[in-house]
C-alpha positions in Angstrom: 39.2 219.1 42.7 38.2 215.9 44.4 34.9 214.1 45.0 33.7 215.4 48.6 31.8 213.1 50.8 28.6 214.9 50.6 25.5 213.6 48.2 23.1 216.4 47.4 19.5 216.6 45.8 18.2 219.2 43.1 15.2 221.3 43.3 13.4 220.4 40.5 13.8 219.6 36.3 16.8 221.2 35.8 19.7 223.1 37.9 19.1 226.2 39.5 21.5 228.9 40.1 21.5 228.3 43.4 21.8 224.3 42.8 25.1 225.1 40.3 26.7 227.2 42.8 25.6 224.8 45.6 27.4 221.9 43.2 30.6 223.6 43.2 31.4 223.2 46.8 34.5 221.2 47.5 32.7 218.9 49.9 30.0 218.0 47.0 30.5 214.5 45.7 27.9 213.3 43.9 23.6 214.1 43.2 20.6 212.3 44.3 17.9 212.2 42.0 14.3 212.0 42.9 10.6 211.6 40.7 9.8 215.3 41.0 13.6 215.7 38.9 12.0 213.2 35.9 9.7 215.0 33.2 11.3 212.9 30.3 14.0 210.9 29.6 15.2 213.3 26.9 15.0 216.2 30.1 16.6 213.8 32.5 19.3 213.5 29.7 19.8 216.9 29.9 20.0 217.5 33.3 22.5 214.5 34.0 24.7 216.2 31.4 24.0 219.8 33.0 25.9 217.7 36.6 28.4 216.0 35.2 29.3 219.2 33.0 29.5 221.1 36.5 33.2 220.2 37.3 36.0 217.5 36.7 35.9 215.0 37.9 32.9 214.4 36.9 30.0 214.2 40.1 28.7 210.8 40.7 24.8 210.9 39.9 22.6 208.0 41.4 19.1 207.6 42.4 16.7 204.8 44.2 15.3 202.9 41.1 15.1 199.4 42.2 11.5 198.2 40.5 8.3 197.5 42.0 6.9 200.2 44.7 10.7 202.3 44.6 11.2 202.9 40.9 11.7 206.9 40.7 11.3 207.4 37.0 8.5 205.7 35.3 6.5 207.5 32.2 9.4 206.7 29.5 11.0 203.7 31.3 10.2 199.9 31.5 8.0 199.0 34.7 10.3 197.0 36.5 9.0 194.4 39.3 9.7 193.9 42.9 12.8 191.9 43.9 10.4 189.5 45.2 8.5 188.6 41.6 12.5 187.4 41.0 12.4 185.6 44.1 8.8 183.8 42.7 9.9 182.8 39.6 13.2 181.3 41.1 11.3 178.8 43.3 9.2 177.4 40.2 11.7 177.6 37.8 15.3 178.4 39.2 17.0 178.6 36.0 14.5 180.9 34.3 14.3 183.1 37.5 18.5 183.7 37.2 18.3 184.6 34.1 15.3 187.2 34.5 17.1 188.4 37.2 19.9 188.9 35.3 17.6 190.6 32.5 15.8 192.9 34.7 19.4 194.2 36.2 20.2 195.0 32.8 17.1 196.2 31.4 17.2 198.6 34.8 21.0 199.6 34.6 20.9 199.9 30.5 18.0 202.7 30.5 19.5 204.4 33.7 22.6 204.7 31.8 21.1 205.9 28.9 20.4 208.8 30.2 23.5 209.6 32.2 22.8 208.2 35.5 25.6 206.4 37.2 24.3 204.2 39.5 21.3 203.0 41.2 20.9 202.2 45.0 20.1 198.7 44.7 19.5 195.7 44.9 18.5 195.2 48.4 20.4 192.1 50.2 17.6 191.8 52.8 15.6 189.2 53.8 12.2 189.3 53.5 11.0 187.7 56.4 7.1 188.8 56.3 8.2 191.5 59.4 9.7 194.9 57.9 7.0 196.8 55.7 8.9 198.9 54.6 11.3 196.2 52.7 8.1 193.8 51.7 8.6 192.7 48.7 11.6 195.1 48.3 13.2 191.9 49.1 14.1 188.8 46.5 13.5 186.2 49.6 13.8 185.1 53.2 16.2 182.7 52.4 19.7 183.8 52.4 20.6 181.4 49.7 18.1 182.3 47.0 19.1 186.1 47.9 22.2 185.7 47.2 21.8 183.7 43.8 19.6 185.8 42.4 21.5 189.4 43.6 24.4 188.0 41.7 22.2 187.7 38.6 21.1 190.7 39.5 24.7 192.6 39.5 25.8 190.4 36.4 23.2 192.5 35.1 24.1 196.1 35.9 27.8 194.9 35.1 27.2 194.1 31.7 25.1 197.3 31.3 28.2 199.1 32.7 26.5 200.5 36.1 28.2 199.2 39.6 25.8 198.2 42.5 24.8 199.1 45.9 23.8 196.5 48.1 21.7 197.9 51.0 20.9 197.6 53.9 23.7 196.0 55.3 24.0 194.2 58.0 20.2 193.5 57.7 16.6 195.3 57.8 14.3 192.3 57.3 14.5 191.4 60.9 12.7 194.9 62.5 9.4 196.2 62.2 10.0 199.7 62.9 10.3 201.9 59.2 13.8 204.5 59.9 12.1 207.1 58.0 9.9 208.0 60.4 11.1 206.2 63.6 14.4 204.2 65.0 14.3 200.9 65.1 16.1 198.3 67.3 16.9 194.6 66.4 17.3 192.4 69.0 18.9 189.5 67.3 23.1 188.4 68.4 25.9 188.7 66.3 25.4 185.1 65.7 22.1 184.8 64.6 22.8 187.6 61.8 26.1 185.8 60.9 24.2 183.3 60.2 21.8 184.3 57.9 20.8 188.0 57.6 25.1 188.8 56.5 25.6 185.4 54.0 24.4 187.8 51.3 26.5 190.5 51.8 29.2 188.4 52.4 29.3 186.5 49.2 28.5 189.8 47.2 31.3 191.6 48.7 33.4 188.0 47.5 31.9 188.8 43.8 32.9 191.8 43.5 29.8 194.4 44.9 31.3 197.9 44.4 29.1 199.8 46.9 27.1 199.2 50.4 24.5 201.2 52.3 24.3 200.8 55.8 21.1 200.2 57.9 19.7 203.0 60.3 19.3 200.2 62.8 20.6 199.7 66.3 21.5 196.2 67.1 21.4 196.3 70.7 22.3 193.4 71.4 26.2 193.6 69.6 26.2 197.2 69.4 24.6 200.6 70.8 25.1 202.5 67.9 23.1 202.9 64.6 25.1 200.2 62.0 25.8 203.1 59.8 27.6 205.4 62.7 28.9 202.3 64.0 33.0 201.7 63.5 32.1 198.2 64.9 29.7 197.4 62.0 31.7 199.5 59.0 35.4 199.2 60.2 35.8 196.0 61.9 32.2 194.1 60.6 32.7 195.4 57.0 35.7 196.5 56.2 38.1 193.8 58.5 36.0 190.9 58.9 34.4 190.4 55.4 37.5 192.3 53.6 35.1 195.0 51.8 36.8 197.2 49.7 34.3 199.3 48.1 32.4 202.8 48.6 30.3 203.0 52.2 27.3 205.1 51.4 25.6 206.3 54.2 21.9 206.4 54.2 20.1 209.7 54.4 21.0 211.8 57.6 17.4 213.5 57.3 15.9 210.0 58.2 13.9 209.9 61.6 16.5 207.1 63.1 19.6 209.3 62.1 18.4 211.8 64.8 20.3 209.5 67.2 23.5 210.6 66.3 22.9 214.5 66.9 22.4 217.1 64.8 23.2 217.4 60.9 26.8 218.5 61.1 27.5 215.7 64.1 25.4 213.4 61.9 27.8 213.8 59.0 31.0 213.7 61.2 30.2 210.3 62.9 29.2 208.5 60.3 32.8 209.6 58.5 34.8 208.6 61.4 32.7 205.3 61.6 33.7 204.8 58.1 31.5 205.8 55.2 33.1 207.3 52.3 30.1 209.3 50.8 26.8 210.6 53.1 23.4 211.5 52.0 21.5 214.8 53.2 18.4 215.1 51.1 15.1 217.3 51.1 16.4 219.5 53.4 18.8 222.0 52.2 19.7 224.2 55.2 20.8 221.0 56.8 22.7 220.1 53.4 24.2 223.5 53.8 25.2 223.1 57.5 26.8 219.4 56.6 28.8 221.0 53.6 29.9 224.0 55.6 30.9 221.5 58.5 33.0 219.7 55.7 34.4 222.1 53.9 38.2 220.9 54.5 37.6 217.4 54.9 39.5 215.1 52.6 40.0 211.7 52.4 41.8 210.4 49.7 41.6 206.9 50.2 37.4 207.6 49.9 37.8 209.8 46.8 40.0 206.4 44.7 36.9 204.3 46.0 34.2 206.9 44.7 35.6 207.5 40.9 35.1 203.5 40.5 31.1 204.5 40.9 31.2 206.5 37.7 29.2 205.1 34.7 30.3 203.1 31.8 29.7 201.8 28.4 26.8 204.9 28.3 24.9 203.7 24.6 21.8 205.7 23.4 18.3 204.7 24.3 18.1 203.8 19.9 21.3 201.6 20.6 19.3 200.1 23.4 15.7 199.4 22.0 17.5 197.7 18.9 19.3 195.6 21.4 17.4 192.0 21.3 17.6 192.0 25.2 15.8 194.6 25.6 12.6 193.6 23.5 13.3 190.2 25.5 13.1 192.0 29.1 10.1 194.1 28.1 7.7 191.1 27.2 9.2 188.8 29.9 8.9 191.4 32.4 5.6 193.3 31.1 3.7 190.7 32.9 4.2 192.6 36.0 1.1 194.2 37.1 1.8 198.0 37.8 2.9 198.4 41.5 1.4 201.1 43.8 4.7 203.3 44.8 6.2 203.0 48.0 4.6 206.3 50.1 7.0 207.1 52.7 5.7 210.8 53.3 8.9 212.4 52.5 10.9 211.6 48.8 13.4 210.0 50.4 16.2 207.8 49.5 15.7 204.0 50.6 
């Protein structure tokens, strides 16, 4: 059995009967996790093995554990800060801020991978241009340059630890003020003025070697009328032709406000696969899950499925290995400074 294109989420602490029957549907790729699925990182150990155990190959398992006001599993884990604290200590001291960059991508992928997870959805490539709330300090900079350096520390990071990176939300959510959870927003900008600086990051990541990118549930009016992540102009001829990307297209949650556009659940999934994503997200609502999967049930893409197995995990050590590791007692008092951050409240658990 292949990886399906559908991402799932899980009730609670561990699998359900209905959840382990629900995972063995042929459209099911891979498992979102959220906080109310984190007791302990012994449980979440437990449960990650429970998925993975569920069929070969193994499902993908990610969740939304970027630092700062999106970290989904905390009492256990290292506080990690906000993209933008990275983007702080770069301007005094660039040097220092690359390589806690670079230790905080670690410190984030390393514990994450300890217990089983394969991936998280991060690090966000937007700018933060003082006009999106809900990126804020999600974001390492408004300027492109410094996002770029420091995302490539970032992903040196989670490469070393053996977890691949996301790079969201591409071509750009900095530039609206309107949050897609709960509403659709529009960006007025040209092709040319995001070429210019909202797409440098994504465009260099995809050059190093990025293995994963979630679209934005933004319309561009201006270069397109669709939403950028049921667009084939922004995935197939933007992102895949254009800047040559080769890796997974994740789409972002179809249960998001702005993803209404596109029509119901089972359209929803459809157009964003013919647009071009390779894996979709349907979370906290499982009748629609159940309608997407249904929809799905004989779709196959095989060029999708060779992208998604490079998402898998490696070099999984144990959290001992881990705390014995000097890096990690470096990253927890370099980073510990970070006063604890107020988690982002978006009404719904939601992926970001």
């Amino acid at each position: 059995m292949s990886l399906g294109p559908v991402m799932i989420d899980l009730e609670g602490l561990e699998m359900t009967p209905d959840d382990q029957e629900l995972l063995k549907h042929p459209a099911v790729g891979g498992v979102i996790l959220f906080s109310r699925n984190y007791q302990s990182m012994e449980q979440l150990n437990q449960l990650c093995a429970d998925i993975h155990g569920a069929r070969t190959p193994q499902l993908l398992i990610a969740v939304d554990h970027e630092g700062g006001r999106v970290q989904r599993f905390r009492q256990g884990f290292s506080e990690l800060p906000p993209a933008a604290w990275y983007g702080e200590q770069y301007r005094k001291h660039p040097e220092q801020g690359l390589k806690l960059t670079e230790l905080g991508g670690w410190l984030m992928a390393s514990e994450l991978r300890a217990c089983g997870v394969d991936f998280s959805f991060a690090p966000v490539l937007d700018l933060g241009l003082g006009i999106s709330e809900v990126i804020g300090d999600r974001a390492f900079s408004a300027n492109p340059d410094e996002v770029t350096r420091l995302a490539h520390a970032w992903m040196q990071g989670c490469h070393e630890a053996g977890m691949a990176v996301v790079g969201k939300h591409f071509p750009g959510h900095g530039g609206v003020a309107a949050d897609s959870h709960l509403a659709l927003p529009i960006d007025q900008r040209r092709f040319e003025d995001l070429k210019m600086e909202d797409l440098r990051p994504f465009e260099s990541m995809i050059e190093a070697g990025m293995e994963a990118i979630m679209p934005a549930h933004v319309i561009y009016q201006h270069i397109d009328k669709g939403l950028a992540g049921f667009s084939g102009f922004w995935l197939k001829q933007v992102l895949r032709q254009q800047l040559g990307f080769q890796g997974v297209i994740f789409s972002d949650d179809l249960d998001m406000a702005a993803a209404s556009e596109a029509g119901n659940y089972a359209d929803r999934a459809m157009v964003a696969l013919e647009a071009g994503c390779d894996m979709i997200l349907v979370c906290n609502n499982r009748p629609a899950a159940i309608q997407v999967l249904e929809s799905l049930k004989s779709y196959n893409d095989p060029a999708a499925h060779v992208r998604l197995v490079r998402m898998h995990g490696r070099k999984q050590r144990s959290l001992q290995q881990i705390h014995l590791d000097s890096r990690w007692k470096q990253a927890v008092n370099q980073l510990s400074v970070i006063p604890q951050e107020t988690p982002l409240n978006l009404g719904l658990d939601h992926d970001d």
